[in-house]
N, C-alpha and C positions, 0 to 999 in steps of 0.2 A: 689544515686538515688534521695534523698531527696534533696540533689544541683541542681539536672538536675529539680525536679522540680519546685526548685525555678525560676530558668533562664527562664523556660517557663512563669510561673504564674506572676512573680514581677519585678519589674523597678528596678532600680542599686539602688535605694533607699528603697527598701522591699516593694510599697505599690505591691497592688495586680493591674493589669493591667485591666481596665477597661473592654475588648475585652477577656478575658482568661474564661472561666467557674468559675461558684461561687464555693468555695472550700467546701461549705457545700449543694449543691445542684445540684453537676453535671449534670445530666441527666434528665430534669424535664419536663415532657410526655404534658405539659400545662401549660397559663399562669394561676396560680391559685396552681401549685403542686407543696406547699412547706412542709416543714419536718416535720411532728409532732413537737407540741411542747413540749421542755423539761420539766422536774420536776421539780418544783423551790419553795422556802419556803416565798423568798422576798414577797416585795406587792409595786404593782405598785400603783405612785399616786394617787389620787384622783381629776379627773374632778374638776375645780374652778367652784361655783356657779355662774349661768347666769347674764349676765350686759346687758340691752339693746346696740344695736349701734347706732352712729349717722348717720345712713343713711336715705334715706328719707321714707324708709316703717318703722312704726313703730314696726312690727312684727320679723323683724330677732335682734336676738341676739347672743354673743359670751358667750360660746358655748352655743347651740342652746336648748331650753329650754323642756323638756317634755314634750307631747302632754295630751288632758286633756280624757277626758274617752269615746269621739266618734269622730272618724273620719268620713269623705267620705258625702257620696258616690260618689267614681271617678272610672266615665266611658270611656270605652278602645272599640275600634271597632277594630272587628278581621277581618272577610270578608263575602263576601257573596257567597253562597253558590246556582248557579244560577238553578242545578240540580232540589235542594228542594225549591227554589224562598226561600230562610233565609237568613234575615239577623242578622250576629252572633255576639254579643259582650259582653261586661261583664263590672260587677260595682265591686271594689274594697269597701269597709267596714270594720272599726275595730271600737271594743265595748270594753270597760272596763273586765274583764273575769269573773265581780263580776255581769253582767247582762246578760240575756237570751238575745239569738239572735233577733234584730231588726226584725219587719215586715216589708215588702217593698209589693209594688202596684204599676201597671201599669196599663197607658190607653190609650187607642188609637184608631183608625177608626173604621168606621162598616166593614166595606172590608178587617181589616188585626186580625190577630190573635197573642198572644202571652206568651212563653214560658219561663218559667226560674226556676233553681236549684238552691239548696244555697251549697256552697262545703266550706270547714275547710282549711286554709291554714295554718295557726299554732293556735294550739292550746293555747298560751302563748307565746306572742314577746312585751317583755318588757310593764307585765300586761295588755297589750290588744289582744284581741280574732281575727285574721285576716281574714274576708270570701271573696270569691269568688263569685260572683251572675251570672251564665252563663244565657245568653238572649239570645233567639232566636224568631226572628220577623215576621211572612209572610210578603214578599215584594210585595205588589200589584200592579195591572198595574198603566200605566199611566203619566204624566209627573209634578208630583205637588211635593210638599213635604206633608211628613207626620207627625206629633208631636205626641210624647211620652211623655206622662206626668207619674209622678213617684212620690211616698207619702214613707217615712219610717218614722213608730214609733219607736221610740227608747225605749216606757216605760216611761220617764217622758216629752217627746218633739215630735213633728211633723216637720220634716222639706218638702218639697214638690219642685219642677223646674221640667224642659220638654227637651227635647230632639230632634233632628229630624232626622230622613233617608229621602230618594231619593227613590221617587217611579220606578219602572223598570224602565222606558224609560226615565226619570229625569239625567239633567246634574249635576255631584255631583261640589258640591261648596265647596271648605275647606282653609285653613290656614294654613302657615306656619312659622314658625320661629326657631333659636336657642340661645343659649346664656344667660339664663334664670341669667344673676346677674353678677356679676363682681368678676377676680383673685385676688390674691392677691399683685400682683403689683400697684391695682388701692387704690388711698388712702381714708381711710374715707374724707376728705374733699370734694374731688374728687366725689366722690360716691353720696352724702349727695345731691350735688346740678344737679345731674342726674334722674330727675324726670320717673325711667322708670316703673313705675305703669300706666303711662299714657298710653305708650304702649299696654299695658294688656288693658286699658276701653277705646281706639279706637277700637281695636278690637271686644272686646265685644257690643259694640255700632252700629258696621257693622253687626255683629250676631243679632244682635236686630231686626235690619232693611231688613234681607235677609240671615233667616240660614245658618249657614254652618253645613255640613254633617257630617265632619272629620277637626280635626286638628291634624297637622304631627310636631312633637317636633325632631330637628335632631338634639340634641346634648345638652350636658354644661346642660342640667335639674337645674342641682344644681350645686352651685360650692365649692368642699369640700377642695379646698385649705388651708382653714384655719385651718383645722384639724394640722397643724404640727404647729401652734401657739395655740391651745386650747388643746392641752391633752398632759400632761408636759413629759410622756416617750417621746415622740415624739418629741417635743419640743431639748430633752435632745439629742434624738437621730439620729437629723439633723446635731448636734453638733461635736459625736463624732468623734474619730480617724477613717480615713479611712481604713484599715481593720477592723475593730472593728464592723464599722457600716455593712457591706456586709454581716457578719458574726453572727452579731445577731439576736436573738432567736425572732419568734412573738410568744406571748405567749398566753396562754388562757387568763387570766384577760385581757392583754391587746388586745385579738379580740372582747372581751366584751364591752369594751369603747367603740372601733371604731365602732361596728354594731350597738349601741346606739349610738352614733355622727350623723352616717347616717341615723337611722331613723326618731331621731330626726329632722334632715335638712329636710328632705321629709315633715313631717309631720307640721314644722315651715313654707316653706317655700308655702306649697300648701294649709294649713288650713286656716293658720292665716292670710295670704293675700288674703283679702276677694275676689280683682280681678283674683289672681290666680285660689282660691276655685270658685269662680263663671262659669270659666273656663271649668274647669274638670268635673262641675257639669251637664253642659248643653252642650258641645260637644263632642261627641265620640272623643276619642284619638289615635294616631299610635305616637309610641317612637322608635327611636335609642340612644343611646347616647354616649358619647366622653369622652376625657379622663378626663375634670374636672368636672366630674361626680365619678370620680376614684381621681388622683391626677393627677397636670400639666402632660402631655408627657407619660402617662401611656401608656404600651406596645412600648416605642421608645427608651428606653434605652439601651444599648449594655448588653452583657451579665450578667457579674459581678454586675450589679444592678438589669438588668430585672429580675435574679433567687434566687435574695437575698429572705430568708425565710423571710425581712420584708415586702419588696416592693411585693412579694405575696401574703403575708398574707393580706395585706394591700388592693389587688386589689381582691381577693377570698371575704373579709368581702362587700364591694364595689356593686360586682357583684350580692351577695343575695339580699342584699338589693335594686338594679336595678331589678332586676327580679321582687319581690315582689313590689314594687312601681308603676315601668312600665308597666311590664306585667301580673300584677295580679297574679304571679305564685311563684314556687321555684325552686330549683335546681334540684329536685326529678321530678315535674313533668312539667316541662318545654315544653316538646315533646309529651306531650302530650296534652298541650294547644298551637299547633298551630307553635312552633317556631323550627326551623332546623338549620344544621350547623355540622362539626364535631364536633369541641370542641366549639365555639360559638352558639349564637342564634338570628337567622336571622328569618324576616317574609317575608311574601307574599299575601298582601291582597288586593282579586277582589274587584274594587268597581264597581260593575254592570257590564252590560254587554261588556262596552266602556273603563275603565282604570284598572290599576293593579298599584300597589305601592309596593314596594321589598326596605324592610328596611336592610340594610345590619350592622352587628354589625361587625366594623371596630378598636375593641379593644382587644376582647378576645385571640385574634391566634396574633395576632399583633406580629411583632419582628424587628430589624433592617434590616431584610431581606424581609418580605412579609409583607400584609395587613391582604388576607384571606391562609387556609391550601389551599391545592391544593384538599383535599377531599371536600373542604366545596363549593368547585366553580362545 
């Protein structure tokens, strides 16, 4: 038996066949459902202290440096709601956990009114406090734009920007783009003398001159390829023997690294880029995102790798962390801030009464056979 299922599983040479099922993960109900991980006494390296790169933003670094004790406020447009004329969205904020909740202020027209909760998304993600700020706008008639203006105290700092929706009958204006940074094919030289910050403040320079309502980020947000040259298991475990590698354990310490690499990048790469942070600050957001968001090719792998317990575990830690970045949300309560799917999370957001935007997350269910589940369509 154990012959018959070699001949199935391996090449005349034992490795394991690319195309056969992972031998530690046969059946795996989702990309994301890998093994528990084992019991182990070892201790995974330790993360190398931060270097700046030589690229041309001063702000990214290998590997990607701590964020400092506040974040945000980065604002996300969900949709509008033409039943109750609302317009719904939310602001993303983290605080050090050693200070009380931020106050936030809004202000806006005589004509419209507005609404907003603060909700807990973690209580503690790597010492800072994650909230939610749901908003809900009256959408007034009319054909103008309207400004949002927005103050948080932090306790020792004020930071303040503005905002705009589209009144009813207003044509919404927005922006698009993907690709937020460069693979790892592209070399630091390369890179260094690609000034794409500029990009970021045309942009924002056209927003100056003629808000935009919404901007739609489709893909590459961040690019975490370098993750397999910045955290030395990883590193190590590019390296190994081909069955060895399908076969290895992601372990807790090491899903720890990684959720911290990723947050870290979010946080490097939308803070400290003051064009990026300017961005998020003043435009409502719509995200999907791609797989170098995850790693190269994620969800295109044929079996034997798609279900390997690392390249899961790998794209499971990925996905938190896109959730809570992009969609202001978690795992837990996903569905209930607005995003559908069987095992993905897809949106659908009115904008007025004239367009619809249907963000389709084209990574999750991903396999060498589909895009989306057949539930999820």
């Amino acid at each position: 038996m154990n012959n018959l299922q070699d001949t199935i599983t391996k090449d005349k040479h034992g490795d394991y066949l690319a195309t056969t099922s992972n031998p530690v993960n046969t059946d795996p109900q989702y990309m994301g459902d890998y093994p528990p991980p084992k019991f182990t006494t070892s201790k995974i390296p330790d993360l190398p202290p931060p270097t700046q790169s030589t690229t041309e933003s001063p702000a990214i670094n290998r590997p990607p440096k701590s964020p400092g004790e506040a974040l945000g406020p980065f604002f996300q447009f969900i949709t509008t709601d033409l039943n109750r004329m609302l317009w719904i969205g939310s602001a993303l904020v983290f605080r050090h956990v050693s200070y009380v909740q931020p106050h936030i202020e809004f202000l806006c027209g005589n004509d419209m009114s507005i609404n907003y909760n603060w909700e807990i998304l973690y209580e503690n993600i790597f010492d800072l406090r994650a909230y939610r700020v749901n908003i809900f706008i009256r959408i007034p008639p009319g054909e103008n734009d309207e400004q949002v203006s927005w103050k948080i105290d932090w306790g020792e700092k004020v930071t303040t920007g503005q905002f705009y929706i589209a009144q009813f009958n207003q044509k919404w204006r927005g922006g698009f783009f993907s690709c937020n940074g460069f693979d790892a094919t592209v070399t630091e030289d390369i890179a260094s003398d690609l000034t794409y910050s500029n990009v970021w403040n045309h942009l924002l320079s056209v927003h100056k001159e003629k808000p935009f309502h919404v901007l739609l980020w489709g893909g590459d947000q961040n690019y975490i390829d370098f993750i397999f040259e910045d955290i030395p298991f990883l590193r190590a475990w590019v390296n190994m023997e081909w069955n060895q590698k399908w076969t290895t354990d992601f372990r807790q310490d090491l899903q720890d690294q990684v959720e911290q690499y990723h947050f870290n990048t979010y946080a490097e790469n939308w803070n400290r880029r003051d064009e990026v942070r300017n961005a998020l600050s003043s435009i409502p957001s719509l995200m999907t995102w791609d797989d170098h968001d995850i790693f190269d090719g994620a969800g295109s792998y044929p079996p034997l790798i798609h279900d390997s317990p690392m390249m899961m575990g790998l794209f499971h830690s990925a996905q938190k962390m896109r959730l809570l970045f992009q969609h202001h949300t978690t795992l837990a309560k996903a569905r209930q801030h607005y995003l559908f799917g069987y095992q993905g999370y897809n949106f659908f957001a009115q904008c007025g009464p004239n367009l619809v935007i249907i963000g389709t997350d084209g990574r999750s269910e991903r396999t060498t056979e589909r895009v989306h589940e057949e539930k999820t369509w």
